[in-house]
Backbone as XML, in Angstrom:
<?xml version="1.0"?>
<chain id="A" units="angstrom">
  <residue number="1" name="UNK">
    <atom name="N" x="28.001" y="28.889" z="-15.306"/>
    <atom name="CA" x="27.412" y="27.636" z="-14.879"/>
    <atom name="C" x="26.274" y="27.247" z="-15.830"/>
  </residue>
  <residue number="2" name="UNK">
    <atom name="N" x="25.200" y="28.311" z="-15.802"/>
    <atom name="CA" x="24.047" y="28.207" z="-17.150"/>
    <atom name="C" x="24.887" y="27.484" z="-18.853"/>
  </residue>
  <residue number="3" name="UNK">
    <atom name="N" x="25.813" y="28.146" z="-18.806"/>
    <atom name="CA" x="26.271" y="27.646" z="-19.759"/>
    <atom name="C" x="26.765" y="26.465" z="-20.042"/>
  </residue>
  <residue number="4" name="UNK">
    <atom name="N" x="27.490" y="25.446" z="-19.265"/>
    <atom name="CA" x="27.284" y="24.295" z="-19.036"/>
    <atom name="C" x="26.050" y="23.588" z="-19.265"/>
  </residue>
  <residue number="5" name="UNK">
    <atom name="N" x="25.308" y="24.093" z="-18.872"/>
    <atom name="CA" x="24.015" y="22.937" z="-18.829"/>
    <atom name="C" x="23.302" y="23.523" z="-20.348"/>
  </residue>
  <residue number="6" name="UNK">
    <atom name="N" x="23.951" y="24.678" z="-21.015"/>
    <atom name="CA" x="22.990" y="24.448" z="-22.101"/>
    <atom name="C" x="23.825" y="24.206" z="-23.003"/>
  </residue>
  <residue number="7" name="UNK">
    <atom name="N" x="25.301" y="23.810" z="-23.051"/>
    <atom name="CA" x="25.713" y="23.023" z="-23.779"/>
    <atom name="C" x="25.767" y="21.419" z="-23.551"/>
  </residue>
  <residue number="8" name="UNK">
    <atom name="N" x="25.444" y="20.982" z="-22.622"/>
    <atom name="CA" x="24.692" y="19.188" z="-22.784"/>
    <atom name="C" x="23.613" y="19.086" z="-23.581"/>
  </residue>
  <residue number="9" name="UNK">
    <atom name="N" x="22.596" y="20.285" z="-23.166"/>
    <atom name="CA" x="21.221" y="20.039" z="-24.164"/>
    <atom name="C" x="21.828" y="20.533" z="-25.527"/>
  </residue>
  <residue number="10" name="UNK">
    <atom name="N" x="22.810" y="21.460" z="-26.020"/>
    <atom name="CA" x="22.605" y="21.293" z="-27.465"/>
    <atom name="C" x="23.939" y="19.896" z="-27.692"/>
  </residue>
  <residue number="11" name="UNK">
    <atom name="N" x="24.067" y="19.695" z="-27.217"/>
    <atom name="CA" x="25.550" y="18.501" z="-27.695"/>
    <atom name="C" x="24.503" y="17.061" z="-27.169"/>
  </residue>
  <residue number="12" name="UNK">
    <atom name="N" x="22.897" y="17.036" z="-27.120"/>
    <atom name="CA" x="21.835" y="16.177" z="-26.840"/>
    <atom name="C" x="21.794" y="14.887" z="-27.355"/>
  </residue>
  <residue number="13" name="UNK">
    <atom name="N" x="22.317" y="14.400" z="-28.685"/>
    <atom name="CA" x="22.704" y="12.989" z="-29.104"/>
    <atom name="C" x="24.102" y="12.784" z="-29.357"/>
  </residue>
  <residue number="14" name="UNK">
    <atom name="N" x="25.256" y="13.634" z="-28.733"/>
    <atom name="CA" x="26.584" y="13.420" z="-28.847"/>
    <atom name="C" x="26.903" y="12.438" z="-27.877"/>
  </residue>
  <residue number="15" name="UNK">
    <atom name="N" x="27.039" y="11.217" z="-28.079"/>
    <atom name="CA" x="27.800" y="10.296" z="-27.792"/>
    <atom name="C" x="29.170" y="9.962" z="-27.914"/>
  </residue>
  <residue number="16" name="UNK">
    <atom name="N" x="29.870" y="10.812" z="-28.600"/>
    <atom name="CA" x="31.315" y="11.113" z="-29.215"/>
    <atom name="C" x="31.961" y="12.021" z="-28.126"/>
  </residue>
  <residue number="17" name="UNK">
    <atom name="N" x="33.178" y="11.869" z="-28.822"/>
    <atom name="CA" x="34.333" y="13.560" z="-27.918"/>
    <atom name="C" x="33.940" y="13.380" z="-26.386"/>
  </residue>
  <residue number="18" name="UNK">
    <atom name="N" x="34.383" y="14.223" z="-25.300"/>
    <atom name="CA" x="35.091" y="14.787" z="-24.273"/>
    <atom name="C" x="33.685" y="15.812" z="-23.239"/>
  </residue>
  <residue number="19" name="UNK">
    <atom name="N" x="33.959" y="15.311" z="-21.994"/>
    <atom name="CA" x="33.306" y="16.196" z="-21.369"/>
    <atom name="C" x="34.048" y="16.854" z="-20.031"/>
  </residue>
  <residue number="20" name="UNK">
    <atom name="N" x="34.475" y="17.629" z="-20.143"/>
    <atom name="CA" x="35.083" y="17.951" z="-18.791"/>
    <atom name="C" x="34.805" y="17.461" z="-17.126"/>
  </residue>
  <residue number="21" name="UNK">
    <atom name="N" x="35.411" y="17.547" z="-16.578"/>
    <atom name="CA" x="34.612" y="17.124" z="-14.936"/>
    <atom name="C" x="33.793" y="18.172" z="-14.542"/>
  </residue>
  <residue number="22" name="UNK">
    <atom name="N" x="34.440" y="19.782" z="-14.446"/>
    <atom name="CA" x="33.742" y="20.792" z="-14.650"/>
    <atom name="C" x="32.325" y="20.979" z="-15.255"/>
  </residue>
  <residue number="23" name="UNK">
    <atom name="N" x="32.519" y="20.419" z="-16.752"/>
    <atom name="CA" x="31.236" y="20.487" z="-17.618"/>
    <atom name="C" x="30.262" y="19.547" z="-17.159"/>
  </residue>
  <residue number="24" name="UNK">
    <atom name="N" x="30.849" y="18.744" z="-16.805"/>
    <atom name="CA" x="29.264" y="17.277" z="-15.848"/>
    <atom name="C" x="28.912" y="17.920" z="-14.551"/>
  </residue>
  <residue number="25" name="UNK">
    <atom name="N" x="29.758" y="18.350" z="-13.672"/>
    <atom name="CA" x="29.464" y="19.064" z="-12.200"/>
    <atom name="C" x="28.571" y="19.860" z="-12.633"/>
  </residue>
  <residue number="26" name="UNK">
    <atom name="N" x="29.124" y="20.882" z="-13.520"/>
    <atom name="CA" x="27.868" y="22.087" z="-13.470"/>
    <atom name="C" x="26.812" y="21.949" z="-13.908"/>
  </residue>
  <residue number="27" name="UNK">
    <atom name="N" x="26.561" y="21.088" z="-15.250"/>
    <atom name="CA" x="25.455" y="20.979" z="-15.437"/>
    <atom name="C" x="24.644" y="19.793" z="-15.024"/>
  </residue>
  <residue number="28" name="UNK">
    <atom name="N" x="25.069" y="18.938" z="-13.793"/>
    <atom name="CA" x="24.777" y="18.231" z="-12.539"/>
    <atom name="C" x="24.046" y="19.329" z="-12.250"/>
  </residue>
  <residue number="29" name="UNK">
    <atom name="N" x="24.606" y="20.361" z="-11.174"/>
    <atom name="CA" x="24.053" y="21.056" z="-10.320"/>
    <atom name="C" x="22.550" y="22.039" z="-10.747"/>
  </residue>
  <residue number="30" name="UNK">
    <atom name="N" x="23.038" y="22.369" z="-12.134"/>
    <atom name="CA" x="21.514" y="23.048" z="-12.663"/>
    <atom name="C" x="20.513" y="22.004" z="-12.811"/>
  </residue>
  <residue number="31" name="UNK">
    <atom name="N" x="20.584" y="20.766" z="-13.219"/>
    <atom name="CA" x="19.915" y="19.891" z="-13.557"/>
    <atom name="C" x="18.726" y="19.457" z="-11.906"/>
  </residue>
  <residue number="32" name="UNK">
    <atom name="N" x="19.941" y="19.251" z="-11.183"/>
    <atom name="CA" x="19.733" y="19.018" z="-10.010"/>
    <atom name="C" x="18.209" y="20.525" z="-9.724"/>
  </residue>
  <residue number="33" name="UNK">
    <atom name="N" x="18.888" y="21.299" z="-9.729"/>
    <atom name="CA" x="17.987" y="22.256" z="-9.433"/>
    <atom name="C" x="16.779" y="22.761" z="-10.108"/>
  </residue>
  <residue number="34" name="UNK">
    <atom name="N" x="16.920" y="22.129" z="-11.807"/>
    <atom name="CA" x="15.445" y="22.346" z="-12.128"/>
    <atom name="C" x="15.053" y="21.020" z="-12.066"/>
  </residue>
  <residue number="35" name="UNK">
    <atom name="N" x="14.964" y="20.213" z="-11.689"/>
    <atom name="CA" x="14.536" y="18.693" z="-10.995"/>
    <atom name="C" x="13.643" y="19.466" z="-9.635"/>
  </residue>
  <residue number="36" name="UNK">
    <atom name="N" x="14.618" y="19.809" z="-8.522"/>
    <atom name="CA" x="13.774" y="20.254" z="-7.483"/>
    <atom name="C" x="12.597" y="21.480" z="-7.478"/>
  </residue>
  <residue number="37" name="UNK">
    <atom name="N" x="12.767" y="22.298" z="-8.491"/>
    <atom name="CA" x="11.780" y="23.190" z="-8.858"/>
    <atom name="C" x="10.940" y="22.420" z="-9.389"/>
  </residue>
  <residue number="38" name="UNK">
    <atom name="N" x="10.878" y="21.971" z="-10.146"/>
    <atom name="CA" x="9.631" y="20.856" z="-11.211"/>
    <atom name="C" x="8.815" y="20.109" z="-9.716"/>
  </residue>
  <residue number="39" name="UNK">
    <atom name="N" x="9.816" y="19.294" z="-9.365"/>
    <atom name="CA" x="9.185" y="18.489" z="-8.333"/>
    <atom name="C" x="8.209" y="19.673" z="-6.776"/>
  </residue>
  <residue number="40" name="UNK">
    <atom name="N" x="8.939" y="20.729" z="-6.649"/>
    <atom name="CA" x="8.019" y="21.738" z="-6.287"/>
    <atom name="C" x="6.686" y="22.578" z="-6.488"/>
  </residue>
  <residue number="41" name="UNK">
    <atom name="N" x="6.999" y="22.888" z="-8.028"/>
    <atom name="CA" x="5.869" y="23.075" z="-8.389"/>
    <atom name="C" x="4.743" y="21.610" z="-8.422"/>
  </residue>
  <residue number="42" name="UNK">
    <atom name="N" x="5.013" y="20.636" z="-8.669"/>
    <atom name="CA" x="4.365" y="19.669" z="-8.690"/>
    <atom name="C" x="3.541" y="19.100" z="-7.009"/>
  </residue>
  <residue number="43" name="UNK">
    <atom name="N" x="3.810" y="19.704" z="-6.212"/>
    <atom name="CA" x="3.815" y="19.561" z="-4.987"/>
    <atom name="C" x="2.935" y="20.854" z="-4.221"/>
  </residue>
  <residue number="44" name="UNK">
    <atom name="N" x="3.397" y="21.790" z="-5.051"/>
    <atom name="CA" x="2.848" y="22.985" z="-4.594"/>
    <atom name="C" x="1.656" y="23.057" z="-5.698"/>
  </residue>
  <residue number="45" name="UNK">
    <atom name="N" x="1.065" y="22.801" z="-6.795"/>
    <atom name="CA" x="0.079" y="23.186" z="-7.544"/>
    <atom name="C" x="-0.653" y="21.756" z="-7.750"/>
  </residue>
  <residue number="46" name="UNK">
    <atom name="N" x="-0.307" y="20.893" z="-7.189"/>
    <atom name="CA" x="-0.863" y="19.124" z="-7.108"/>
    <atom name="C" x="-1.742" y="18.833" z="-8.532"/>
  </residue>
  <residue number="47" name="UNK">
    <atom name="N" x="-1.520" y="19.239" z="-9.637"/>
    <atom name="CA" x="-1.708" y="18.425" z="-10.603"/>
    <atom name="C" x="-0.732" y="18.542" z="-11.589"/>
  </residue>
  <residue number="48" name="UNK">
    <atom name="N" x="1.085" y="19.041" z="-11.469"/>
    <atom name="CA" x="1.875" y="19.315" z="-12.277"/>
    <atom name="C" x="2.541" y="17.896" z="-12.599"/>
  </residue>
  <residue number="49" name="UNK">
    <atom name="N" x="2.093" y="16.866" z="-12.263"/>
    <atom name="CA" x="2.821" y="15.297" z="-12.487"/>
    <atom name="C" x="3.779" y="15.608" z="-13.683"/>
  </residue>
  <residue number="50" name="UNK">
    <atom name="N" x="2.967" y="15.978" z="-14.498"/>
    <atom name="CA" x="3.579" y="16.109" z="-15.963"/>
    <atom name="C" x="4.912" y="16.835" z="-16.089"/>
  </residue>
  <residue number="51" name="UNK">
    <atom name="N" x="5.096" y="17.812" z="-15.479"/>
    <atom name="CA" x="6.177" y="18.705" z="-15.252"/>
    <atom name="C" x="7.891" y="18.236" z="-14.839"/>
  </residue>
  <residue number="52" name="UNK">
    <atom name="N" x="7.528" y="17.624" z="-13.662"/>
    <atom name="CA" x="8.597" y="16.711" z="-13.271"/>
    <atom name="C" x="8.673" y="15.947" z="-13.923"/>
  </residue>
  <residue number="53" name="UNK">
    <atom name="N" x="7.964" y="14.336" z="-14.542"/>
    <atom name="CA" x="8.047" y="13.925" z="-15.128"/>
    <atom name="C" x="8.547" y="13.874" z="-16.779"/>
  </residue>
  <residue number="54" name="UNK">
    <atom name="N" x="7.980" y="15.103" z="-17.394"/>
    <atom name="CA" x="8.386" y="15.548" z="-18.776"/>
    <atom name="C" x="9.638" y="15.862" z="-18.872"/>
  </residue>
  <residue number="55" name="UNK">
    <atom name="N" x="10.087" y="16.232" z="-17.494"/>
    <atom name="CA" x="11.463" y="16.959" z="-17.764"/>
    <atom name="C" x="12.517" y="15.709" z="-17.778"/>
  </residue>
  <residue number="56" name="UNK">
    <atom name="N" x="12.186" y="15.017" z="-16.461"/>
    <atom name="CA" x="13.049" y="13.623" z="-16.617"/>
    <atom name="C" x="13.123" y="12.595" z="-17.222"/>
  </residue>
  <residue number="57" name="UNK">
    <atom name="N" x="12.201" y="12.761" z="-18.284"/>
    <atom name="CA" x="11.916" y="11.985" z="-19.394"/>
    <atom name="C" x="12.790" y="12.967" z="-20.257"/>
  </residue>
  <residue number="58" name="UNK">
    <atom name="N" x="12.955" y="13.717" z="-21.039"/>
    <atom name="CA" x="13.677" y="15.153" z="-21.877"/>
    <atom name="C" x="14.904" y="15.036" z="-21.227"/>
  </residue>
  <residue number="59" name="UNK">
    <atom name="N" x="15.533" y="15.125" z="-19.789"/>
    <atom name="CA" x="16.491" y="14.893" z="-19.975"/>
    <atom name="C" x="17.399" y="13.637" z="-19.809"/>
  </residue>
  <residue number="60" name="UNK">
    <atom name="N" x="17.039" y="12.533" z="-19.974"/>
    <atom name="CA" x="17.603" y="11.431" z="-19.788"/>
    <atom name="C" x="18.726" y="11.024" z="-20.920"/>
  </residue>
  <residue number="61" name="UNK">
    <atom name="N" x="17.896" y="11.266" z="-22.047"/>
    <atom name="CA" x="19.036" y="11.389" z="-23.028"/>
    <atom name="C" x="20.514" y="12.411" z="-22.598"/>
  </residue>
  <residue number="62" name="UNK">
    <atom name="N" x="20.330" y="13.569" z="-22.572"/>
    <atom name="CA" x="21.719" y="14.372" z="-22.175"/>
    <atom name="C" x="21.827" y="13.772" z="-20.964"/>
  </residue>
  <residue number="63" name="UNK">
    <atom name="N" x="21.827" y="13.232" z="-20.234"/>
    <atom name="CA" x="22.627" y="12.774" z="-19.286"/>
    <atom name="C" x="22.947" y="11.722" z="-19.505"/>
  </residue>
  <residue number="64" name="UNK">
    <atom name="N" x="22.745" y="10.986" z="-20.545"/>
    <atom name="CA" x="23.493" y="9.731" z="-20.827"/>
    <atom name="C" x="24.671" y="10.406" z="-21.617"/>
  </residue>
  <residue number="65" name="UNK">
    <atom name="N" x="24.313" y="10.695" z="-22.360"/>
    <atom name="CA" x="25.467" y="11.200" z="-23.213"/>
    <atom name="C" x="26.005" y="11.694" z="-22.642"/>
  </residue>
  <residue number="66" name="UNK">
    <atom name="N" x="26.501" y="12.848" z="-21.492"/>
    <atom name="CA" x="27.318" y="13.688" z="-20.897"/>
    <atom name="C" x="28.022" y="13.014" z="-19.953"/>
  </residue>
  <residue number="67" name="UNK">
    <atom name="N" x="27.523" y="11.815" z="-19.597"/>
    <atom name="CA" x="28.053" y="10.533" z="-18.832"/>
    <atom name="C" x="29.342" y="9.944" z="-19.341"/>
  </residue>
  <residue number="68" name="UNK">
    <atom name="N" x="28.571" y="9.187" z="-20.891"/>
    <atom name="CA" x="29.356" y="9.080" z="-21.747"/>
    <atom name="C" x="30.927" y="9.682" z="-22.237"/>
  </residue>
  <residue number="69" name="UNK">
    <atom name="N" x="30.358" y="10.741" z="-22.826"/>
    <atom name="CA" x="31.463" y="11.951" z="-22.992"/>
    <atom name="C" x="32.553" y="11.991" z="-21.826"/>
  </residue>
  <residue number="70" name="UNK">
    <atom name="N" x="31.770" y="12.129" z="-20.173"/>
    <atom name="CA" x="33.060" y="11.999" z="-19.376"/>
    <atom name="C" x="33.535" y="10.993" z="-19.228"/>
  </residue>
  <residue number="71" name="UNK">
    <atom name="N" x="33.157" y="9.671" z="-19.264"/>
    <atom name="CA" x="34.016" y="8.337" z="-19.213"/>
    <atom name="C" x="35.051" y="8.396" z="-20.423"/>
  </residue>
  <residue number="72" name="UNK">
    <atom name="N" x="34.744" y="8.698" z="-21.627"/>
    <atom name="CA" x="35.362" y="9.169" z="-22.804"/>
    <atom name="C" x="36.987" y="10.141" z="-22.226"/>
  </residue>
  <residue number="73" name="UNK">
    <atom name="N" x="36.302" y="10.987" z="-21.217"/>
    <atom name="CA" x="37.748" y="11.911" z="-20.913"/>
    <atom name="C" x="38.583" y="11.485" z="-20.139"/>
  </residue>
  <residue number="74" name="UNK">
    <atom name="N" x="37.823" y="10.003" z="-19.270"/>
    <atom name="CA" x="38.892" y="9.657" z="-18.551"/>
    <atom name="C" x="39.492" y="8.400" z="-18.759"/>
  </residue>
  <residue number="75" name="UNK">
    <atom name="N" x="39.571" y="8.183" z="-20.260"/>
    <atom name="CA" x="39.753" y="7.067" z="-21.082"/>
    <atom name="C" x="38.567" y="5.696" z="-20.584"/>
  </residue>
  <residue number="76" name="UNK">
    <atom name="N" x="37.917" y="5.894" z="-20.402"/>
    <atom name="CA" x="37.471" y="4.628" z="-20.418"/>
    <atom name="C" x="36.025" y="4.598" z="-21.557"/>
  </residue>
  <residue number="77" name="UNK">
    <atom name="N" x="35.684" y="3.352" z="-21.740"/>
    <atom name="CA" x="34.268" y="3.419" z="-22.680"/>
    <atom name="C" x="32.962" y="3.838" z="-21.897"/>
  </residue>
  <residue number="78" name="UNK">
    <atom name="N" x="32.299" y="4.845" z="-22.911"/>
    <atom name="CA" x="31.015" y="4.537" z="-22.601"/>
    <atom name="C" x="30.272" y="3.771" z="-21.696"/>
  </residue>
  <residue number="79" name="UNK">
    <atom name="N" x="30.755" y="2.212" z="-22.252"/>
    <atom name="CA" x="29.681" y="1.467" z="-21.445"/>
    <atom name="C" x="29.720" y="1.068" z="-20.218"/>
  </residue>
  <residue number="80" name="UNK">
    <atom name="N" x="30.739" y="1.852" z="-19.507"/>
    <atom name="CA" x="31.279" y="2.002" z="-17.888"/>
    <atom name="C" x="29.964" y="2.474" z="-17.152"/>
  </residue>
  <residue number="81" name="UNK">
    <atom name="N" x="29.424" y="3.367" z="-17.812"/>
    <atom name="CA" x="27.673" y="3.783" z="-17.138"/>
    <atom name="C" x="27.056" y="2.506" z="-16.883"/>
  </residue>
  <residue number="82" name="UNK">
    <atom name="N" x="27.183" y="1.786" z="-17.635"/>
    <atom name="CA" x="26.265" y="0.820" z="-17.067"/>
    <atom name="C" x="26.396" y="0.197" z="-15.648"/>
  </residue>
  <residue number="83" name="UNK">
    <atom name="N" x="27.480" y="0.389" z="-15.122"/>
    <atom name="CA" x="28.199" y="-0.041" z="-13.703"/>
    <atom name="C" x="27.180" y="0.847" z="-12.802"/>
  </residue>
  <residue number="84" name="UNK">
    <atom name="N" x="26.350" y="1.576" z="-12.947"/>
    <atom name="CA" x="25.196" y="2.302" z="-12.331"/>
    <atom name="C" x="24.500" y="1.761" z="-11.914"/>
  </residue>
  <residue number="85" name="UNK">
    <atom name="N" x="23.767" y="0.110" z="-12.504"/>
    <atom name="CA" x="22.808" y="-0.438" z="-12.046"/>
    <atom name="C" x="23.522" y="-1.985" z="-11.790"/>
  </residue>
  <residue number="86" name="UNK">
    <atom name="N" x="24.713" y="-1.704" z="-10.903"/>
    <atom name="CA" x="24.891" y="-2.906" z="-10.328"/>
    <atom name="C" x="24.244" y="-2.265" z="-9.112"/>
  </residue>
  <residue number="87" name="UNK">
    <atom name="N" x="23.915" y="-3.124" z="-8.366"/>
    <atom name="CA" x="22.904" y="-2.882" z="-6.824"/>
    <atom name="C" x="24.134" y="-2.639" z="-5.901"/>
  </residue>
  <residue number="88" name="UNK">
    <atom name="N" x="23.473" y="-1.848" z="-5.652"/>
    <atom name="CA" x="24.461" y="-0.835" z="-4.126"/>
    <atom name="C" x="25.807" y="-0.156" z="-4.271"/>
  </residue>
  <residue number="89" name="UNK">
    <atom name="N" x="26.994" y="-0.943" z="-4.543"/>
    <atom name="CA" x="27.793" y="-0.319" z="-4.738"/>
    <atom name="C" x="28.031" y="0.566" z="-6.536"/>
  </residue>
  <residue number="90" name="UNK">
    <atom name="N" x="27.138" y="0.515" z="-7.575"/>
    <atom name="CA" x="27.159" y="0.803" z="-9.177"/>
    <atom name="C" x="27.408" y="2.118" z="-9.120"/>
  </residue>
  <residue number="91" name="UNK">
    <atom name="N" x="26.178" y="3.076" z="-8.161"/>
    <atom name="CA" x="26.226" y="4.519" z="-8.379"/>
    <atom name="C" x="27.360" y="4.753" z="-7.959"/>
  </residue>
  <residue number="92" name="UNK">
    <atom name="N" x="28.354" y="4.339" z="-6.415"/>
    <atom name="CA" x="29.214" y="4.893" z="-5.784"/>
    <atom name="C" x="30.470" y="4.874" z="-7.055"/>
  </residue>
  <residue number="93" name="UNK">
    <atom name="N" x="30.466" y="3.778" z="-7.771"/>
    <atom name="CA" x="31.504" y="3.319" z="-8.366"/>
    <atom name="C" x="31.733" y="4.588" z="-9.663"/>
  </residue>
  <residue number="94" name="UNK">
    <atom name="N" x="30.301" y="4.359" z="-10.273"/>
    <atom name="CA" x="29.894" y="5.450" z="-11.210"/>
    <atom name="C" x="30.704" y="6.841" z="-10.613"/>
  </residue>
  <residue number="95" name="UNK">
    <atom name="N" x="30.105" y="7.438" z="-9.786"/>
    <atom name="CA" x="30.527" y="8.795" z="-9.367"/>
    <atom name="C" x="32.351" y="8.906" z="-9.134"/>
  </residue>
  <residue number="96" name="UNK">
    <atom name="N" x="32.660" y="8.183" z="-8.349"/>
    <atom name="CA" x="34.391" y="7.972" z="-8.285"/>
    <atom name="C" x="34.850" y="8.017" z="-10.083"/>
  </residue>
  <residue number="97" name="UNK">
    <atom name="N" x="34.257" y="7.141" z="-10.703"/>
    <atom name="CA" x="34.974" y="7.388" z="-12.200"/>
    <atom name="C" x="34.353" y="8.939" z="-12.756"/>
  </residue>
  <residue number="98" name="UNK">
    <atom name="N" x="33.392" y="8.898" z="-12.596"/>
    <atom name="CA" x="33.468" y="10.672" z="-12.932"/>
    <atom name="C" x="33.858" y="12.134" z="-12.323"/>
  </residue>
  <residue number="99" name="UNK">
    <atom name="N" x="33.923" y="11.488" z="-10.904"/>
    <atom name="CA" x="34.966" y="12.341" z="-10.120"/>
    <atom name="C" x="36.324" y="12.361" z="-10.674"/>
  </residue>
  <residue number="100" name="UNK">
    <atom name="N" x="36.623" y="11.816" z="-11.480"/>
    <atom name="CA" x="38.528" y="11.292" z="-11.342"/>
    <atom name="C" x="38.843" y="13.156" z="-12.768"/>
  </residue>
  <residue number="101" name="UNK">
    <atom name="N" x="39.891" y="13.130" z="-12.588"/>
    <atom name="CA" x="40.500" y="13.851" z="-13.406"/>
    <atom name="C" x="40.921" y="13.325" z="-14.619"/>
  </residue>
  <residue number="102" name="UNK">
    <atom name="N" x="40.373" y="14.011" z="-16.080"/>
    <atom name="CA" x="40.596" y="14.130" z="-17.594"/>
    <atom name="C" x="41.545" y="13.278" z="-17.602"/>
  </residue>
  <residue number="103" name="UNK">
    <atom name="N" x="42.341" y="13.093" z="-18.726"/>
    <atom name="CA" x="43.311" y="12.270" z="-19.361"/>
    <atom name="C" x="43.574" y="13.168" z="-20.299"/>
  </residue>
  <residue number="104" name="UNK">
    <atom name="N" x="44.216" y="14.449" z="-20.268"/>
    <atom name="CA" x="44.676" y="15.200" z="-21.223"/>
    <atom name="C" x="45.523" y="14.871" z="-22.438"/>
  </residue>
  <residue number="105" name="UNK">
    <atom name="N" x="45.921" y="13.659" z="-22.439"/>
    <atom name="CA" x="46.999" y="12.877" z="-22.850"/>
    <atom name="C" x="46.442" y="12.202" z="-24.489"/>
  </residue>
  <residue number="106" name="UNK">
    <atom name="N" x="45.453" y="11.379" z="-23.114"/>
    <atom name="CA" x="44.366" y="11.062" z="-24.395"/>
    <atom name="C" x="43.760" y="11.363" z="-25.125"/>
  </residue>
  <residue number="107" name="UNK">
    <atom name="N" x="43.325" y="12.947" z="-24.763"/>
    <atom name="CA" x="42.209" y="13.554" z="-25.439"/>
    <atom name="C" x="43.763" y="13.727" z="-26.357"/>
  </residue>
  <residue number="108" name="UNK">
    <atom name="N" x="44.737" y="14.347" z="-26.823"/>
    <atom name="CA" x="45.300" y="14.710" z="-27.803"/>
    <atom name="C" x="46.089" y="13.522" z="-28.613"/>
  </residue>
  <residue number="109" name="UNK">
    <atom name="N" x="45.795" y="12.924" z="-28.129"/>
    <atom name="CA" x="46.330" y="11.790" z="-28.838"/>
    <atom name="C" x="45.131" y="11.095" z="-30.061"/>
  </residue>
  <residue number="110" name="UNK">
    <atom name="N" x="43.790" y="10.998" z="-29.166"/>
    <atom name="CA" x="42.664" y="10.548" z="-29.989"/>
    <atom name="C" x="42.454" y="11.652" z="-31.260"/>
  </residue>
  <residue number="111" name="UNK">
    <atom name="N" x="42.767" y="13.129" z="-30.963"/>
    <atom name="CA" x="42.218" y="14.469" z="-32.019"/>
    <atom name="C" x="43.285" y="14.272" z="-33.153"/>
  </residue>
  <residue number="112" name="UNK">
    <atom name="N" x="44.093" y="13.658" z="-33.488"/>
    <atom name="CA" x="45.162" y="13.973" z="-34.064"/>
    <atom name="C" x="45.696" y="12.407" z="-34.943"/>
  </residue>
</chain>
């Protein structure tokens, strides 16, 4: 699972190639979890602002890109993320397209 999430941070300005559903879930879930630690310590030691903040600033980039990358696997463009900040229904829409299953098809068709 660790490993997932520390291949988004080194693949950090890849906007190119393929991300698995697997590879976004897991390193979702670590992300998720040093988010709630940051925001803990920040809560529990009341002057860590910086902490939470630094981090979600640091990782905004890999999560665009790893966004990216999976819209990429399920053929569609990149700029399908942006469907995130339509109001109310964007995120739901967002998550269903990155829920969906690869396009194995595509990915070998684009490598070749």
């Amino acid at each position: 699972m660790f490993s997932f999430y520390l291949l988004a941070w080194r693949r950090y300005f890849d906007f190119s190639g393929f991300s698995s559903r697997k590879e976004f879930w897991m390193f979702m879930w670590v992300h998720l979890l040093v988010t709630l630690m940051c925001i803990a310590l920040d809560v529990r030691l009341d002057d860590m602002t910086w902490l939470d903040m630094g981090y979600g600033v640091a990782s905004a980039i890999p999560v665009v890109a790893l966004v990216v990358r999976r819209l990429h696997d399920i053929d569609r463009s990149g700029w399908w993320g942006c469907v995130f900040f339509v109001p109310v229904i964007g995120p739901f829409v967002l998550i269903y397209f990155l829920s969906q299953q690869g396009d194995s098809y595509a990915q070998s068709a684009r490598r070749t």
